[in-house]
Steps between C-alpha positions, in 0.01 A plus 500: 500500500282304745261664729651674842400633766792661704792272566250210376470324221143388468485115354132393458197548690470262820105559575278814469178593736267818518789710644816409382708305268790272618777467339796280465801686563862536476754728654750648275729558751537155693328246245216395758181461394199661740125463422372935438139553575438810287160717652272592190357868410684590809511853293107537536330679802240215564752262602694711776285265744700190357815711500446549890432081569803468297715701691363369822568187396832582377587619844369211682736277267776700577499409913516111409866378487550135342724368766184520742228447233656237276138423310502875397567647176756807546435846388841610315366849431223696352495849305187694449666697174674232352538514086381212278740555199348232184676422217312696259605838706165572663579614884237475779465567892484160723434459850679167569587244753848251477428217657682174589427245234265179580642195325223301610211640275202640619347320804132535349657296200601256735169427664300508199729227376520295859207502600384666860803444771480257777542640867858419490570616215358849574649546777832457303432728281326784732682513798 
């Protein structure tokens, strides 16, 4: 049984920081695939700073609409008590964000490849 984590089914890991984990994705129920950034020790009293940003950046997501904001990635939903259910049994608490997924790669990838961006090409990017 692979790794979930509610209606997801958790693929391989897309990139990893001091925070969280993000993971590739995909929805049981519809067959899309979403990118889950997955906050770590979330369970620990230390981090209920980070828990805050995170929310506060959770809400801030949530008032961008991609119609208006096509460079954005959407916020599909988040869920402070989620379950991560692995295939060994083991159950854990997750505070976790579903989030649109980037088909592009990571844009730090893409300028440590490239090179620094002309004017022009900046202002493509980062308007």
């Amino acid at each position: 049984m692979p790794t979930k984590l509610g209606k997801y089914t958790l693929v391989r890991t897309l990139g990893s920081g001091a925070y969280s984990k993000v993971k590739l994705a995909q929805d049981s129920e519809t067959g899309l695939f979403y990118a889950i950034k997955i906050m770590k020790g979330v369970e620990e009293d230390r981090n209920r700073k980070m828990i805050e940003n995170v929310i506060s950046e959770v809400q801030t997501m949530s008032q961008f609409k991609k119609e208006e904001h096509p460079y954005i990635v959407n916020l599909i939903e988040y869920d402070k008590e989620g379950i991560v259910e692995k295939a060994n049994g083991d159950k854990r608490q997750a505070f976790y964000i579903v989030l649109e997924l980037a088909q592009g790669g990571e844009l730090f990838d893409f300028v440590a490849s490239t090179g620094a961006f002309s004017e022009p090409v900046a202002r493509y990017y980062f308007r």
